[in-house]
Backbone of each chain as ProteinMPNN parsed JSONL, in Angstrom:
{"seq_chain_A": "XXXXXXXXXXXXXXXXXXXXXXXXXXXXXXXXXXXXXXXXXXXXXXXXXXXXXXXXXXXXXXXXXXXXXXXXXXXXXXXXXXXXXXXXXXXXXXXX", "coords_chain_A": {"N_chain_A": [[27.106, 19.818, 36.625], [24.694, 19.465, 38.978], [24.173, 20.224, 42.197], [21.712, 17.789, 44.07], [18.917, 19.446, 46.011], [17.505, 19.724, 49.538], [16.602, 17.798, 52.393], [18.229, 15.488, 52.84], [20.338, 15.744, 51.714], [21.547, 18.288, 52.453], [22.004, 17.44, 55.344], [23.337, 15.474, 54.504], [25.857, 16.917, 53.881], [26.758, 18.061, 55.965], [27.21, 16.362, 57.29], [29.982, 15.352, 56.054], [31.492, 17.25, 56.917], [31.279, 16.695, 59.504], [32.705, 14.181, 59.215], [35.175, 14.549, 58.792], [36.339, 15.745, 60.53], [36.495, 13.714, 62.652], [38.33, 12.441, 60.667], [40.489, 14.128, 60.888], [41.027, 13.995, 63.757], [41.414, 11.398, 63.996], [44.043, 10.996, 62.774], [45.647, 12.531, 63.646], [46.367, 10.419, 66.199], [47.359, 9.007, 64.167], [49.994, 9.998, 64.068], [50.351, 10.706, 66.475], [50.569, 8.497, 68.135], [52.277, 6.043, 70.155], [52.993, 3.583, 70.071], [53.18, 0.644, 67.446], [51.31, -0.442, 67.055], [48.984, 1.394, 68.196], [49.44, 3.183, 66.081], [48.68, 2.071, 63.725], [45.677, 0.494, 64.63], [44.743, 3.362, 64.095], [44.689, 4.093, 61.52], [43.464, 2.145, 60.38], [40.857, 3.563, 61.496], [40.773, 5.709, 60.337], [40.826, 4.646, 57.98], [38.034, 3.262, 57.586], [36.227, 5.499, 58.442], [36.743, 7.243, 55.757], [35.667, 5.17, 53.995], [32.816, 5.607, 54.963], [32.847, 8.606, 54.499], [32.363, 8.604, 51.508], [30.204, 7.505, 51.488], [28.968, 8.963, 52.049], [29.283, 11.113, 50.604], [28.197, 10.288, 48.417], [25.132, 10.193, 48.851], [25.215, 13.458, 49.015], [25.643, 14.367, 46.576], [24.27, 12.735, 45.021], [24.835, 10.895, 43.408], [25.109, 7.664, 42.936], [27.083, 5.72, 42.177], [29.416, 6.414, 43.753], [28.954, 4.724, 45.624], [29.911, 1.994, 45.23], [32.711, 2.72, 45.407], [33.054, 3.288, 48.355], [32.5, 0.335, 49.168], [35.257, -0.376, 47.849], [37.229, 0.613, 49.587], [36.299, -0.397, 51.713], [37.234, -3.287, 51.819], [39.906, -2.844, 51.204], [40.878, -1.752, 53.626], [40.529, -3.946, 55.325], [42.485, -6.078, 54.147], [44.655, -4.5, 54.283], [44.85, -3.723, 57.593], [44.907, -6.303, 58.14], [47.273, -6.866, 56.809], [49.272, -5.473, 58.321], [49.364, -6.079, 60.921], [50.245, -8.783, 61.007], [52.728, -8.137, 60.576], [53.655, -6.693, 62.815], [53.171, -8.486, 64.212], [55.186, -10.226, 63.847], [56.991, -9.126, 63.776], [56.996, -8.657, 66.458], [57.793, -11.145, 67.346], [60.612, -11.553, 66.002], [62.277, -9.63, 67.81], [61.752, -11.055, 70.346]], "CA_chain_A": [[26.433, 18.903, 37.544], [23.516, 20.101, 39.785], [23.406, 19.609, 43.283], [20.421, 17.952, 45.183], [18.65, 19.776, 47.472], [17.202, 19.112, 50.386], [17.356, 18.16, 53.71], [18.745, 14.678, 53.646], [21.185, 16.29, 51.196], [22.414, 19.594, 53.583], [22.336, 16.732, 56.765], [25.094, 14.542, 54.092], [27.291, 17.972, 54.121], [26.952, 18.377, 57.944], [27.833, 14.816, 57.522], [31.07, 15.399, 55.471], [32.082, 18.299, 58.011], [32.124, 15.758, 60.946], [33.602, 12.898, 59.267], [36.507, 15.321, 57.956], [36.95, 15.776, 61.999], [37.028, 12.517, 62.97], [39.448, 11.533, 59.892], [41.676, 14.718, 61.249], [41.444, 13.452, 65.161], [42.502, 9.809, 63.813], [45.317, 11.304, 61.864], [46.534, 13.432, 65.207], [46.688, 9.693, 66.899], [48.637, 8.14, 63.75], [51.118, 10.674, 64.102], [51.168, 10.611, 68.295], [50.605, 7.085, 68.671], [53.228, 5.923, 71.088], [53.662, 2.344, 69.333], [53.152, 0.872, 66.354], [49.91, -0.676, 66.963], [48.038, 2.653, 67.932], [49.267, 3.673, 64.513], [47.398, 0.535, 62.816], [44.287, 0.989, 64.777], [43.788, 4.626, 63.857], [45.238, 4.057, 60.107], [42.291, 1.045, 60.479], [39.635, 3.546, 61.934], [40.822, 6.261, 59.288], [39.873, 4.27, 56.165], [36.582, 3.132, 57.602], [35.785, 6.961, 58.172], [36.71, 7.635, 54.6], [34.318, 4.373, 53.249], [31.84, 6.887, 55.421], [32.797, 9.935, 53.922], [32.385, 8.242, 50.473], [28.74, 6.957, 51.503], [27.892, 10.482, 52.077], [29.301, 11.856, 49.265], [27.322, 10.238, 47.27], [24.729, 11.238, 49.279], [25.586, 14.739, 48.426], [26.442, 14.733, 45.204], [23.208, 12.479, 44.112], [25.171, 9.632, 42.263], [24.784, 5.846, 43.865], [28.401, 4.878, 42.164], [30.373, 6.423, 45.022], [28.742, 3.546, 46.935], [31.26, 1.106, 45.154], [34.402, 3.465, 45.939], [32.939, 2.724, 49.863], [32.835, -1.04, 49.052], [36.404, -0.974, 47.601], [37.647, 0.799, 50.512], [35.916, -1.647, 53.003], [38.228, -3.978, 50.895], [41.254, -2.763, 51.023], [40.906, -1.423, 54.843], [40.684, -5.254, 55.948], [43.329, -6.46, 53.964], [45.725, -3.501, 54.888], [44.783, -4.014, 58.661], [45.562, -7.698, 58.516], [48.95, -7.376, 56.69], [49.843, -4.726, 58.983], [49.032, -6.948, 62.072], [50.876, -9.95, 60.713], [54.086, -7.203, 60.07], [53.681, -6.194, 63.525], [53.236, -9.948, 65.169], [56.586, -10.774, 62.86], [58.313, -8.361, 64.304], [57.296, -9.28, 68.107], [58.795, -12.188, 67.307], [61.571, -11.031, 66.299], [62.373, -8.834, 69.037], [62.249, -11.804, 71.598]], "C_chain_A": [[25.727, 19.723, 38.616], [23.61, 19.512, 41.02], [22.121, 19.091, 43.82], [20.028, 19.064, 45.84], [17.716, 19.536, 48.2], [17.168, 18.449, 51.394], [18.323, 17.078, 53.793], [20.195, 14.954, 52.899], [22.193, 17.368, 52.066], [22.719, 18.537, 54.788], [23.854, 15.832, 55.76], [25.724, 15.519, 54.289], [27.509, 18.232, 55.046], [27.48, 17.201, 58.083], [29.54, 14.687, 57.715], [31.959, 16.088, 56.373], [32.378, 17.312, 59.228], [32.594, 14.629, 60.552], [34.876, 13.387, 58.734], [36.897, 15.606, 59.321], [37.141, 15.348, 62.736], [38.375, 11.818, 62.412], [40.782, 12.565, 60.413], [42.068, 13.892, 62.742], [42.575, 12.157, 64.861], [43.604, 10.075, 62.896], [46.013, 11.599, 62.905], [46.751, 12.164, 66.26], [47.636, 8.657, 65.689], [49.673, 8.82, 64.077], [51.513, 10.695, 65.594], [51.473, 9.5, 68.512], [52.131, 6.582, 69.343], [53.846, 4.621, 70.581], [53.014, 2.013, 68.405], [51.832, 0.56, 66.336], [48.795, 0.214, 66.979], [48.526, 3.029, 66.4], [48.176, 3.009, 63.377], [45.983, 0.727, 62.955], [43.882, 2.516, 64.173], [43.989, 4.68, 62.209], [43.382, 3.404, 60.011], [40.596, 2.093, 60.663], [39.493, 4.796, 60.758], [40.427, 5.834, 57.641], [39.027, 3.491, 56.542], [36.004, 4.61, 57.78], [36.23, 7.695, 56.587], [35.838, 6.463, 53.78], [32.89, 5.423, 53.765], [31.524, 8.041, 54.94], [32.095, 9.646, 51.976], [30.996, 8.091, 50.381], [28.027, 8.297, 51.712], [28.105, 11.105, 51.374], [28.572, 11.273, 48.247], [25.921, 10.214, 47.515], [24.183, 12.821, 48.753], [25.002, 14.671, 47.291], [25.047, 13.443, 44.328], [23.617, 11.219, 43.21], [26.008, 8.544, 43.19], [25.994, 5.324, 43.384], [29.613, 5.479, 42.897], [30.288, 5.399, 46.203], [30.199, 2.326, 46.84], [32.753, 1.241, 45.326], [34.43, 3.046, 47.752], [33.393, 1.326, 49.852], [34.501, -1.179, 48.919], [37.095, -0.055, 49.072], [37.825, 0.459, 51.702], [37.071, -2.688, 52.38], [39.291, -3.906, 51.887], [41.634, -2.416, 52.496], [41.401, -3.329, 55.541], [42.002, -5.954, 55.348], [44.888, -5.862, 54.487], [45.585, -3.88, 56.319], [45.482, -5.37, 58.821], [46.736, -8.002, 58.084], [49.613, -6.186, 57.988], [49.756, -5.332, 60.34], [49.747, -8.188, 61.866], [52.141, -9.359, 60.711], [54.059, -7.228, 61.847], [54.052, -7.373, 64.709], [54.237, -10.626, 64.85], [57.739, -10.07, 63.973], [58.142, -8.27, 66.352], [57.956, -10.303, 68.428], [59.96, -12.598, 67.017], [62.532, -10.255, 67.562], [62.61, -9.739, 70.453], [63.111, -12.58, 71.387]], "O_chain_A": [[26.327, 20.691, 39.083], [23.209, 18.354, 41.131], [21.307, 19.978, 44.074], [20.944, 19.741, 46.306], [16.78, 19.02, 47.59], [18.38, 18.319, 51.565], [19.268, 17.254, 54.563], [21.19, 14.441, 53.41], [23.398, 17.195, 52.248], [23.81, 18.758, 55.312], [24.994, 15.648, 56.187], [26.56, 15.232, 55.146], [28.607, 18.753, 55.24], [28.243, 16.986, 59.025], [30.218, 14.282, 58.659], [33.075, 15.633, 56.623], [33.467, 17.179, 59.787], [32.981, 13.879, 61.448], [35.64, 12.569, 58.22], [38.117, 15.765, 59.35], [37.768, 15.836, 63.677], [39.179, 11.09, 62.993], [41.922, 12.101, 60.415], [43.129, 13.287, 62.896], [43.744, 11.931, 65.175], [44.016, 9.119, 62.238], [47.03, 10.949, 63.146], [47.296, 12.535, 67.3], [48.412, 7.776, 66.061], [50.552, 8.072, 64.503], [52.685, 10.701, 65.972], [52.551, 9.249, 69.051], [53.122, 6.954, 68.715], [55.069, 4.486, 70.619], [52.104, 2.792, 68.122], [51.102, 1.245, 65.62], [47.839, 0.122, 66.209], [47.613, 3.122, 65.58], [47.302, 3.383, 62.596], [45.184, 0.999, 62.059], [42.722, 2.738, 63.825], [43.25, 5.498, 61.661], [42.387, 4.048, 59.679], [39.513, 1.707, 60.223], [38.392, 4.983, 60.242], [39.982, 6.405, 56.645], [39.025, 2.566, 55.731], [35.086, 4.805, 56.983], [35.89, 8.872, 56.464], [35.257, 6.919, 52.796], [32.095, 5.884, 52.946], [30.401, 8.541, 54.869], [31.453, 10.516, 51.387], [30.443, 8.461, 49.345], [26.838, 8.583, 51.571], [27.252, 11.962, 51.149], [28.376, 11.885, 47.197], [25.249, 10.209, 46.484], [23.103, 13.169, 48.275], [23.814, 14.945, 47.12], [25.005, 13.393, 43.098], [22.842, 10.656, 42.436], [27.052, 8.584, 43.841], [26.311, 4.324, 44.029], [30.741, 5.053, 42.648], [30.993, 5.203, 47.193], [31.028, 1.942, 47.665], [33.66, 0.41, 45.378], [35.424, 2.635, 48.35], [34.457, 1.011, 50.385], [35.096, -1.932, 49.691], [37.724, -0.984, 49.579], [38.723, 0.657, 52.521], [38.088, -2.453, 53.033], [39.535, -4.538, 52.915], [42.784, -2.761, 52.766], [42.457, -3.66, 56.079], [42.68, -6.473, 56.235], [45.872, -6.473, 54.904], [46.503, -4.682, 56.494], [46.48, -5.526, 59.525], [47.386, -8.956, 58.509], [50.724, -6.507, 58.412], [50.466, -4.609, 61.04], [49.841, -8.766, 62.949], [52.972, -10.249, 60.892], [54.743, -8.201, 62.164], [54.815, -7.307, 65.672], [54.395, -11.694, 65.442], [58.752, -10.378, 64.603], [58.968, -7.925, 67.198], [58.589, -10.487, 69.468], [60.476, -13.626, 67.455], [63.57, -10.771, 67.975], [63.334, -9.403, 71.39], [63.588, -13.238, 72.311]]}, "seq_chain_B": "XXXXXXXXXXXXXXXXXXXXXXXXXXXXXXXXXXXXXXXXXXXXXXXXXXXXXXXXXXXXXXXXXXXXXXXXXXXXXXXXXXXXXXXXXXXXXXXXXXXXXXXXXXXXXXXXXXXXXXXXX", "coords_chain_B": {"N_chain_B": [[9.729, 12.312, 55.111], [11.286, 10.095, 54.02], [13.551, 11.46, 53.677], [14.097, 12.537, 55.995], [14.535, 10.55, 57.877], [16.836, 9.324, 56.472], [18.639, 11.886, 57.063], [18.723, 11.977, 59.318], [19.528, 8.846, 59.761], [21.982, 9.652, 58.632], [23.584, 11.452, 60.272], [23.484, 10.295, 62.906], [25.311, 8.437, 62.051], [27.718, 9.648, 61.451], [27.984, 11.474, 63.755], [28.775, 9.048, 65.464], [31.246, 8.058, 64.416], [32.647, 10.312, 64.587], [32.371, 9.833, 67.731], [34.149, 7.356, 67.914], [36.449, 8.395, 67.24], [37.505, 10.326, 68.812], [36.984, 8.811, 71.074], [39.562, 7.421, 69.925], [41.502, 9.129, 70.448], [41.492, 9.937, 73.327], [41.606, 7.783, 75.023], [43.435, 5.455, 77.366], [45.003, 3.667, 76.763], [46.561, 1.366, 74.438], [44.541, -0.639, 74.202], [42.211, -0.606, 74.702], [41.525, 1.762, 73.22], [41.233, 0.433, 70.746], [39.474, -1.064, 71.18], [37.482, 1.052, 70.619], [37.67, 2.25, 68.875], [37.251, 0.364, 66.867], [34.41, -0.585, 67.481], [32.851, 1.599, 67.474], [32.92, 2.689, 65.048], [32.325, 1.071, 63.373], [29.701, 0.566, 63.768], [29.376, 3.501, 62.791], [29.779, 3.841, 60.203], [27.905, 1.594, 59.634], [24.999, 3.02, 59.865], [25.98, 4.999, 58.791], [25.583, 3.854, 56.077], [23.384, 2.89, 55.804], [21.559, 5.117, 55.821], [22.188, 6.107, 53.215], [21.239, 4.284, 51.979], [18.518, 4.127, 52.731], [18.209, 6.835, 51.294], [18.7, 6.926, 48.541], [16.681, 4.605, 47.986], [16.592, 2.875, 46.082], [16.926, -0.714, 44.311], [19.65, -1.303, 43.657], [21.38, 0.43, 45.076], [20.392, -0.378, 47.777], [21.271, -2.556, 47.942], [24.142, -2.495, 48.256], [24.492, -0.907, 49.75], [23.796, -3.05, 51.745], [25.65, -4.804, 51.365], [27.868, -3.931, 52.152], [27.341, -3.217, 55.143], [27.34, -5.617, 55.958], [29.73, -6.708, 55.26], [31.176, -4.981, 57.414], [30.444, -5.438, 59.446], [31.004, -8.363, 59.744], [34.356, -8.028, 59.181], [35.26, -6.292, 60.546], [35.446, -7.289, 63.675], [37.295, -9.614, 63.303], [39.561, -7.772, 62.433], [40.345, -6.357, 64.542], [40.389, -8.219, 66.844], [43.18, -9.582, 65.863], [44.501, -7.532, 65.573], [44.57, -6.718, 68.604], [45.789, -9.189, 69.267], [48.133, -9.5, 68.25], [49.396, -6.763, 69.535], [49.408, -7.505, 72.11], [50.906, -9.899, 71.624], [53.677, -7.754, 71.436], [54.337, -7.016, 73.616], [52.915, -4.744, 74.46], [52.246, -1.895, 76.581], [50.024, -2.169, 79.088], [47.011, -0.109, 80.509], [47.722, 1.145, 84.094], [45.03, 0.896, 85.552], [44.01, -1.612, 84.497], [42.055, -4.274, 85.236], [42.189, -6.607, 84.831], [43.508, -9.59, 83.525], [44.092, -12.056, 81.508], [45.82, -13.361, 80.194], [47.98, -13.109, 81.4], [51.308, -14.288, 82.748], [50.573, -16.938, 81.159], [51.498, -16.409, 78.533], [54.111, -15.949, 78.776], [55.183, -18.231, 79.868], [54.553, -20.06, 77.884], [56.591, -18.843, 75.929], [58.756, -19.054, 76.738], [60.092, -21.336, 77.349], [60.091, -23.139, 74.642], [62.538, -21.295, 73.626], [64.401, -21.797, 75.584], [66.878, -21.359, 76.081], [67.081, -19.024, 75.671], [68.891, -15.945, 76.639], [67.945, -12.979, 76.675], [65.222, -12.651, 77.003]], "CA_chain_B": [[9.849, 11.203, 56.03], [12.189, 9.847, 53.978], [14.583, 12.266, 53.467], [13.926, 12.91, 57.33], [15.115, 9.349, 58.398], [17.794, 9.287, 55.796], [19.213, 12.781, 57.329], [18.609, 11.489, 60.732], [20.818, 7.757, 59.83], [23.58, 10.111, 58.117], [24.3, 12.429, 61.063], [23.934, 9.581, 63.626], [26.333, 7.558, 61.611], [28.814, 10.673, 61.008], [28.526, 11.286, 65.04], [29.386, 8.05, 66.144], [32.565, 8.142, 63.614], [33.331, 11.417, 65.49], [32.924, 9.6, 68.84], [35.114, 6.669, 67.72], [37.834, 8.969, 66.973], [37.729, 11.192, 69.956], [37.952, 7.952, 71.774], [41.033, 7.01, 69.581], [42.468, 9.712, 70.902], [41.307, 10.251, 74.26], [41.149, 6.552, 75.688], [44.539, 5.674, 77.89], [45.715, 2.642, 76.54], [46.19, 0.781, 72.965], [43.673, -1.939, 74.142], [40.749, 0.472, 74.924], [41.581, 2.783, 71.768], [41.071, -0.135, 69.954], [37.842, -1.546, 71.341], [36.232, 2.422, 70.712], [37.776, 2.283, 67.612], [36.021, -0.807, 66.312], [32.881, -0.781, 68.008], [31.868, 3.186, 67.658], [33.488, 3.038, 63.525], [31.592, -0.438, 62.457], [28.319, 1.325, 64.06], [29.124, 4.656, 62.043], [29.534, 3.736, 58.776], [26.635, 1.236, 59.135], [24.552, 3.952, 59.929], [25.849, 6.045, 57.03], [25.054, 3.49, 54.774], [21.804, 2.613, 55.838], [20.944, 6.25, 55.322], [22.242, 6.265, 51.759], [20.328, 3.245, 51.324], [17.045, 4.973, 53.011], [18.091, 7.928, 50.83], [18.381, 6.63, 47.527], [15.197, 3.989, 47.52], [16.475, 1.57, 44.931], [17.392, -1.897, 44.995], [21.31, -1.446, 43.321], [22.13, 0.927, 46.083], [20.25, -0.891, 48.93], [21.998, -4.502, 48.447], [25.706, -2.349, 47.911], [24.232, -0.82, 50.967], [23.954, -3.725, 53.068], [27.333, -5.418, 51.157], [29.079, -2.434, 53.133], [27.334, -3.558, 56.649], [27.97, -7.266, 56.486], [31.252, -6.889, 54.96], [32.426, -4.351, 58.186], [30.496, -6.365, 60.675], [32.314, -9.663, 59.358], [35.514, -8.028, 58.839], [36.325, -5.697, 62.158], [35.953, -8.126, 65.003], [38.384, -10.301, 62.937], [40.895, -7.282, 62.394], [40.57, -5.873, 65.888], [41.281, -9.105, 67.153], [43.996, -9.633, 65.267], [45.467, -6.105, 66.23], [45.074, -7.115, 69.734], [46.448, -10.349, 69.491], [50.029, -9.123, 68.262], [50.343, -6.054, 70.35], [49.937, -8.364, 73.449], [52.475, -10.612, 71.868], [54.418, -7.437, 71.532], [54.215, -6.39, 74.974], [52.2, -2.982, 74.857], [52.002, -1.902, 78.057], [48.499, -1.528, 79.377], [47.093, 1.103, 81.334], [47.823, 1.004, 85.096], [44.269, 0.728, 86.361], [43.445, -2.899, 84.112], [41.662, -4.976, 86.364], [42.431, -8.191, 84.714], [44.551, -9.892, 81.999], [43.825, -13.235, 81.807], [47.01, -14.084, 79.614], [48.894, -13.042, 82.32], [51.74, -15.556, 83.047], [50.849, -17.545, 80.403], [52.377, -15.706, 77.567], [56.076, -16.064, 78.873], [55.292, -19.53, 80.282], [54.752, -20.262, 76.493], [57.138, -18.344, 75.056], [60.585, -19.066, 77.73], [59.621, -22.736, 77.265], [60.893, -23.648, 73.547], [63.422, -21.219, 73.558], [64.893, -21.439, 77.008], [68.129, -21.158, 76.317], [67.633, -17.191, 75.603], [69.098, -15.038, 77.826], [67.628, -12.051, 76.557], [64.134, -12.447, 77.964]], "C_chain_B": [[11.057, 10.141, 55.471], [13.942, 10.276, 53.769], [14.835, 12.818, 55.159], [14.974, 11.869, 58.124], [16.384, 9.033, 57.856], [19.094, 10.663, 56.648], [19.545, 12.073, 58.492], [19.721, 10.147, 60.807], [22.621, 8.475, 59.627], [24.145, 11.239, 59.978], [24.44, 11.624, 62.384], [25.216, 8.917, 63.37], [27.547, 8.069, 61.876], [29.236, 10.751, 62.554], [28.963, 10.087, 65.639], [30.723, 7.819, 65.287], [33.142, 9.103, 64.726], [33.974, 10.745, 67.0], [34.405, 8.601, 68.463], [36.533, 7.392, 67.824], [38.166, 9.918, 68.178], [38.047, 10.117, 71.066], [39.356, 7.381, 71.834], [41.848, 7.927, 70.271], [42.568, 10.143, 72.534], [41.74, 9.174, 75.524], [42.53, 5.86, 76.433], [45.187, 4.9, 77.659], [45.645, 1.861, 75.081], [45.214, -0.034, 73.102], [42.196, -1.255, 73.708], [40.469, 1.304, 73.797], [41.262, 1.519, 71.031], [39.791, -0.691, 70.212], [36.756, 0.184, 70.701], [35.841, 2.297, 69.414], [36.902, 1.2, 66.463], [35.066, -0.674, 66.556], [32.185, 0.364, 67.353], [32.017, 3.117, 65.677], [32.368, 2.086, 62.964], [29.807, 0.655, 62.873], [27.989, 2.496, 63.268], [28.984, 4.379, 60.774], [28.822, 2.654, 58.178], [25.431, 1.919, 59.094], [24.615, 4.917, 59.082], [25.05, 5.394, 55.765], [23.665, 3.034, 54.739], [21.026, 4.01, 55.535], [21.046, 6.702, 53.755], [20.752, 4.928, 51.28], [18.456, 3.76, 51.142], [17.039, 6.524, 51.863], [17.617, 8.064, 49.266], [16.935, 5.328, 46.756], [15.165, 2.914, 46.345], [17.19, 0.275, 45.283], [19.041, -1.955, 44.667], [21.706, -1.209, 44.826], [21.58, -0.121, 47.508], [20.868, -2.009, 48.766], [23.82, -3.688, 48.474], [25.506, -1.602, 49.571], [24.768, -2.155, 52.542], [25.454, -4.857, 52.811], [28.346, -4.854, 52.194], [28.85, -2.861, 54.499], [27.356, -4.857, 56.928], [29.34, -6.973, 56.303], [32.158, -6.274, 56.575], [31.334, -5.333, 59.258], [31.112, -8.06, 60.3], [33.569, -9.531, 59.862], [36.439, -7.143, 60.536], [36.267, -6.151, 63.176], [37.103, -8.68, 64.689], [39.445, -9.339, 63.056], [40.965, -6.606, 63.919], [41.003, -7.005, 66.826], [42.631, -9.861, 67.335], [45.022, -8.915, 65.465], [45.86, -6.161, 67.74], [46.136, -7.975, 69.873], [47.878, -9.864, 69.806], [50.36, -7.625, 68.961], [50.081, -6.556, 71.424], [51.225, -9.141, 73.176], [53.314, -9.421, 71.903], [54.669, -6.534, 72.789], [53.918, -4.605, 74.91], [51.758, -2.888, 75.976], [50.39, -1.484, 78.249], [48.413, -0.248, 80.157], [47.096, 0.478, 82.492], [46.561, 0.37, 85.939], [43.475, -0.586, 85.491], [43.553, -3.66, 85.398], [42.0, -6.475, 85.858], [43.022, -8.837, 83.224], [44.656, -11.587, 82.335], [45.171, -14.049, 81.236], [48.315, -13.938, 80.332], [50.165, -14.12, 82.471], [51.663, -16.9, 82.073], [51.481, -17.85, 79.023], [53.883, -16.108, 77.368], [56.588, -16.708, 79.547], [55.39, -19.951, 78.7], [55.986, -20.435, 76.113], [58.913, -19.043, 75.701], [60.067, -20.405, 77.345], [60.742, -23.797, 76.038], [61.908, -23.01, 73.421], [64.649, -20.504, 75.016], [66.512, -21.135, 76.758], [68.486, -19.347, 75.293], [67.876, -16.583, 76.632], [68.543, -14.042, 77.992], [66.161, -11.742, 76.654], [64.252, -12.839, 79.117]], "O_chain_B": [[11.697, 9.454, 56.267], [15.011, 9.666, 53.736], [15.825, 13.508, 55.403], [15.946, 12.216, 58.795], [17.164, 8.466, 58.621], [20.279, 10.352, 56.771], [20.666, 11.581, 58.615], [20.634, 10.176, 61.632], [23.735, 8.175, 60.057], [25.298, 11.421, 60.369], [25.348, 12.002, 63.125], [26.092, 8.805, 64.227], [28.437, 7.394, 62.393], [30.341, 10.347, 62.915], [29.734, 10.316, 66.57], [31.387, 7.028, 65.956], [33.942, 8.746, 65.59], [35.115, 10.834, 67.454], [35.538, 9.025, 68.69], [37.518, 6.951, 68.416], [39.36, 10.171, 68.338], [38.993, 10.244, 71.844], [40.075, 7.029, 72.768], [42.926, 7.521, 70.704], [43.611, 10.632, 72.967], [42.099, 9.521, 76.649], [43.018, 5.47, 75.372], [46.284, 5.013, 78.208], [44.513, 1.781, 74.603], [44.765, -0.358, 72.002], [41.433, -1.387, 72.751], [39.319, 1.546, 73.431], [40.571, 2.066, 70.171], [39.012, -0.744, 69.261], [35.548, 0.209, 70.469], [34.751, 2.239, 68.845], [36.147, 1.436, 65.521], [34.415, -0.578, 65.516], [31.115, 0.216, 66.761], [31.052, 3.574, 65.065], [31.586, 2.488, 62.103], [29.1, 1.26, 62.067], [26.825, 2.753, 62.962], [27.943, 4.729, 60.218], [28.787, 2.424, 56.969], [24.642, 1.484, 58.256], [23.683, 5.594, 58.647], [24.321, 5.886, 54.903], [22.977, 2.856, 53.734], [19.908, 3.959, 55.022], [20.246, 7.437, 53.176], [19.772, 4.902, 50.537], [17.625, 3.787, 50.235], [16.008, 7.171, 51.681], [16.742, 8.776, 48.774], [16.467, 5.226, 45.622], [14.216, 2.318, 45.837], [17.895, 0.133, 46.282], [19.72, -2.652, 45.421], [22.15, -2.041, 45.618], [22.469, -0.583, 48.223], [21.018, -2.571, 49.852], [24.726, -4.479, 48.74], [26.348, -1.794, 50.449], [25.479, -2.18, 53.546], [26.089, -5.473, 53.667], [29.308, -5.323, 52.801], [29.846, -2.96, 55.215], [27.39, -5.253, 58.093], [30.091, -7.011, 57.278], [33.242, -6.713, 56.957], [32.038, -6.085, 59.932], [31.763, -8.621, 61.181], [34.078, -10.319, 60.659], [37.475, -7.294, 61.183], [37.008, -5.609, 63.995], [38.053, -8.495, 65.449], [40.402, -9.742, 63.717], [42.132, -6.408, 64.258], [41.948, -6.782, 67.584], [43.098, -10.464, 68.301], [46.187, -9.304, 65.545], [46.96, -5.836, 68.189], [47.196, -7.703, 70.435], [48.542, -9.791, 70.84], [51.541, -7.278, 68.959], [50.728, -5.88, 72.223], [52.229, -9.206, 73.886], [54.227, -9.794, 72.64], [55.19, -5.42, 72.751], [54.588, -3.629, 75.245], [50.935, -3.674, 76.445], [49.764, -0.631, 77.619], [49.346, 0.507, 80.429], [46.629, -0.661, 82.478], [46.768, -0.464, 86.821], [42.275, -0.668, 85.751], [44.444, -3.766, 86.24], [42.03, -7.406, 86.661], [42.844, -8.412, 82.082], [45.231, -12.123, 83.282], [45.534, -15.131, 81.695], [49.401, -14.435, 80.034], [49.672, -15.202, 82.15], [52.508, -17.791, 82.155], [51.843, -18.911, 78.513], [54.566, -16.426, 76.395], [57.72, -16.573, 80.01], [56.541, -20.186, 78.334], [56.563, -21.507, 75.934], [59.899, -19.364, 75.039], [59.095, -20.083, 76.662], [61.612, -24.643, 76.247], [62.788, -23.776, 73.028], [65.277, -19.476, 75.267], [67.136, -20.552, 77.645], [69.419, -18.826, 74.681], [67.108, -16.637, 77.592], [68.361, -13.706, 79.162], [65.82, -10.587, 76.398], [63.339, -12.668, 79.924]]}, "name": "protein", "num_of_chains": 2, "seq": "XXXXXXXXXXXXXXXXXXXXXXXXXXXXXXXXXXXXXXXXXXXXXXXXXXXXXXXXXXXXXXXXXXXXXXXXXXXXXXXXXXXXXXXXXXXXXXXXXXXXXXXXXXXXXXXXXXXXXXXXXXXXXXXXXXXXXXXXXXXXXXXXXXXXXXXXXXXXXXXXXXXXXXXXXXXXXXXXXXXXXXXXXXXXXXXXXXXXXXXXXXXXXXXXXXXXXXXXX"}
């Protein structure tokens, strides 16, 4: 398989480089996060920066069916967020 | 020019991901980390995909394109909402210098109400 080249090609790998340092930052706040909800949000902001990384890898890499790996990731991000927010609002209610 | 504008959507997109996440981690309270987090993320990876879309020039990718930026502007007010909601019900403390909380008082007027006979709030 042949890379592209070209610029909007080298700007997706400059791409990949800063969304690989965003997805580390929001990893370094699931793991600090102080309660459970910062964990959720950055879990939440971590797999929309990997639907990102996905949209630029294909990008990269020249082939338009990494777009639907983004799509299913937009997916599964919203559903994961909202059971994890219903887990979380369970268990506040618990707790009182 | 199009590979210009396409470069130009991807590295805006990619930096505002970056900011998002530097806010996640920077920002002093779960409320605020969560507004960066939504706002700056939904903006980045519509911005990525509008540059794939500008990149690749056909109609598959441009409608899976804009599937990707309705779907996250639809879907992350609802889950950021949502995320708020229940860590207010679960009392996350804010940061010190919030100027205003409108649910103030009404929360645990609610809540002491039906089950008054807890001791343990």
């Amino acid at each position: 398989m042949s890379l592209p080249e070209g610029l909007a090609a080298n700007a997706a790998a400059i791409s990949l480089l800063i969304l690989a340092a965003a997805m580390l930052l929001a990893f370094a706040r699931v793991v600090l996060g102080p309660t459970l909800p910062d964990r959720v949000i950055a879990l939440d902001l971590l797999t929309s920066c990997a639907a990102a990384f996905m949209v630029a890898y294909s990008v990269r890499s020249g082939n338009p069916v990494f777009m639907d790996v983004a799509i299913v990731i937009a997916l599964v991000a919203f559903l994961a967020t909202v059971g994890f927010a219903r887990y979380v609002a369970k268990r506040a209610e618990q707790e009182r | 020019m199009k590979e210009i504008l396409a470069a130009i959507l991807m590295l805006l997109g990619s930096a505002l991901a970056l900011i998002a996440s530097i806010g996640v981690i920077r920002m002093p309270d779960m409320f605020s980390r969560m507004q960066a987090s939504s706002k700056a993320g939904t903006l980045g990876i519509g911005l990525a995909a509008a540059g794939a879309a500008v990149f690749f020039h056909a109609v598959p990718v441009t409608s899976r394109a804009l599937l990707i930026i309705v779907f996250f502007l639809l879907t992350a007010p609802v889950a950021a909402h949502i995320i708020a909601r229940s860590a207010y019900l679960m009392r996350v403390p804010m940061w010190e210098g919030t100027l205003m909380d409108e649910w103030r008082g009404r929360l645990t007027e609610d809540k002491t109400e039906p089950s008054g006979s807890d001791p343990a709030s």
